[in-house]
C-alpha positions as CSV (number, residue, x, y, z in Angstrom):
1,X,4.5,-4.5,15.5
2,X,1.1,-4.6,13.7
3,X,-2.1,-6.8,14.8
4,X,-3.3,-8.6,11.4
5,X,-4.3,-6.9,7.9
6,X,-8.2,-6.8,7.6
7,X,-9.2,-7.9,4.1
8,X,-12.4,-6.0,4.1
9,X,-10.8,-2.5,5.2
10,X,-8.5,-2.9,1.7
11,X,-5.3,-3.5,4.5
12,X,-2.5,-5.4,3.4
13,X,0.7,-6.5,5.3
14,X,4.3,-5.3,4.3
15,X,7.4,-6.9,5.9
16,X,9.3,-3.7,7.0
17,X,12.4,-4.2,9.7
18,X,12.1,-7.7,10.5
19,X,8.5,-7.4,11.1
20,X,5.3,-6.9,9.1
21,X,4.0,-3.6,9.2
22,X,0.1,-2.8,8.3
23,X,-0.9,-0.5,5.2
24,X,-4.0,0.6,5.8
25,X,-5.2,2.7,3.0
26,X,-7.5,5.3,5.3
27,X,-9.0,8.9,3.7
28,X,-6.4,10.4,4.5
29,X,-3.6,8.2,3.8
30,X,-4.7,8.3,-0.1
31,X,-5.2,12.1,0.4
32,X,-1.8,12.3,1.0
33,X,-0.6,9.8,-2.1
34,X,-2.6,11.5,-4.0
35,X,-0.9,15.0,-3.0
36,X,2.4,13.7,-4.1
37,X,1.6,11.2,-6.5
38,X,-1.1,12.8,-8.5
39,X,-4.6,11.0,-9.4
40,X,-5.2,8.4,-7.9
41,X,-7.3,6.7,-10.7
42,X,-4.2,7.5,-13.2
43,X,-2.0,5.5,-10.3
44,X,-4.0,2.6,-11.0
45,X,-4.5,2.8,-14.7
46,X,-0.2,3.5,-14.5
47,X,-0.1,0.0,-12.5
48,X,-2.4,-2.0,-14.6
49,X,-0.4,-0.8,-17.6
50,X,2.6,-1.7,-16.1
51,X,4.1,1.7,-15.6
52,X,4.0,2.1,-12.6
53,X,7.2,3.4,-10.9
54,X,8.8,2.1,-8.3
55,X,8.7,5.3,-6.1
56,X,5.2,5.5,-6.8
57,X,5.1,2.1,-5.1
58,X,7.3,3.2,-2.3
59,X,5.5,6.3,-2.0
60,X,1.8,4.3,-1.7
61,X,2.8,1.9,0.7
62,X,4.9,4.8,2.7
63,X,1.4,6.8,3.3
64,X,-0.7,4.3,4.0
65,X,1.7,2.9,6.8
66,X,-0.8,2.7,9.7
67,X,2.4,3.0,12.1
68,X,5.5,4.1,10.7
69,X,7.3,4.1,14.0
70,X,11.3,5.1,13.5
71,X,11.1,3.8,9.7
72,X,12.4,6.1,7.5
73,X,10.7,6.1,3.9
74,X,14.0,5.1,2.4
75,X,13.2,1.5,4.7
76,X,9.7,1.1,3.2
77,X,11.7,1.4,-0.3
78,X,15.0,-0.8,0.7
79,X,11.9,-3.6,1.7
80,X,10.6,-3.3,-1.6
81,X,13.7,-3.7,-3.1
82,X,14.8,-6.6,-0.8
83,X,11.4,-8.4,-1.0
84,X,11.3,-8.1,-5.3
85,X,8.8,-6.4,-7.0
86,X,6.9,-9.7,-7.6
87,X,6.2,-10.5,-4.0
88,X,5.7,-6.1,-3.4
89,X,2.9,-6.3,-6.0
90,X,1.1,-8.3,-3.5
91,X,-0.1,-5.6,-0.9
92,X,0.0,-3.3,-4.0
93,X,-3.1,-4.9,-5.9
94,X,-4.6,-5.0,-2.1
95,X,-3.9,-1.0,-2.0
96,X,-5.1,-0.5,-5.7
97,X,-8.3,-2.8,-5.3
98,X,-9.6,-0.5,-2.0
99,X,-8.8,2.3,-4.6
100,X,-11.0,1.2,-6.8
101,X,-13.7,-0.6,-4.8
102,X,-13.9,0.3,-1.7
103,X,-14.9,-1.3,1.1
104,X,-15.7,-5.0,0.4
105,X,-18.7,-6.1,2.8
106,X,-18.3,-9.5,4.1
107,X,-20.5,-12.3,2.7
108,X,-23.9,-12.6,4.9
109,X,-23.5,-15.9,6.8
């Protein structure tokens, strides 16, 4: 169970197990990406090019789980799968646009 995605923190929502589960893309979530996924900059220019693989994908969204729980990483990939990479590029460009820009402040009222 996850409380709701923060747009401004760069979170994003995944359905994982019946339920959607919160990627939040802290320090050192991306630390750890980046560990096994190389730069993280090349990630992005790898996604905007189309390339990138769907274990990288899996492998994003599985770090930057902000409660994995009992899920195994093959679940976060079977969700991928099941939910089509269309609807998984979603949270993706959430993920990749916090790599890229940060924080977004919220708009002064």
């Amino acid at each position: 169970m996850t409380v709701g995605a923060n747009p401004f923190r760069g979170e994003a929502s995944l359905p994982l197990a019946g339920s959607p589960r919160l990627l939040r893309p802290s320090f050192a979530a991306l630390v750890a990406a980046e560990e096994e996924l190389g730069p993280l900059f090349a990630l992005v220019e790898r996604a905007g090019a189309g390339q990138l693989r769907l274990s990288e994908m899996a492998a994003l969204f599985w770090h930057c789980l902000a409660d994995r729980g009992d899920l195994s990483r093959e679940a976060v990939g079977e969700a991928v799968m099941a939910m089509g990479l269309a609807a998984a590029s979603k949270p993706l460009r959430i993920l990749l646009g916090q790599i890229l820009q940060g924080q977004v402040e919220p708009a002064a009222p």
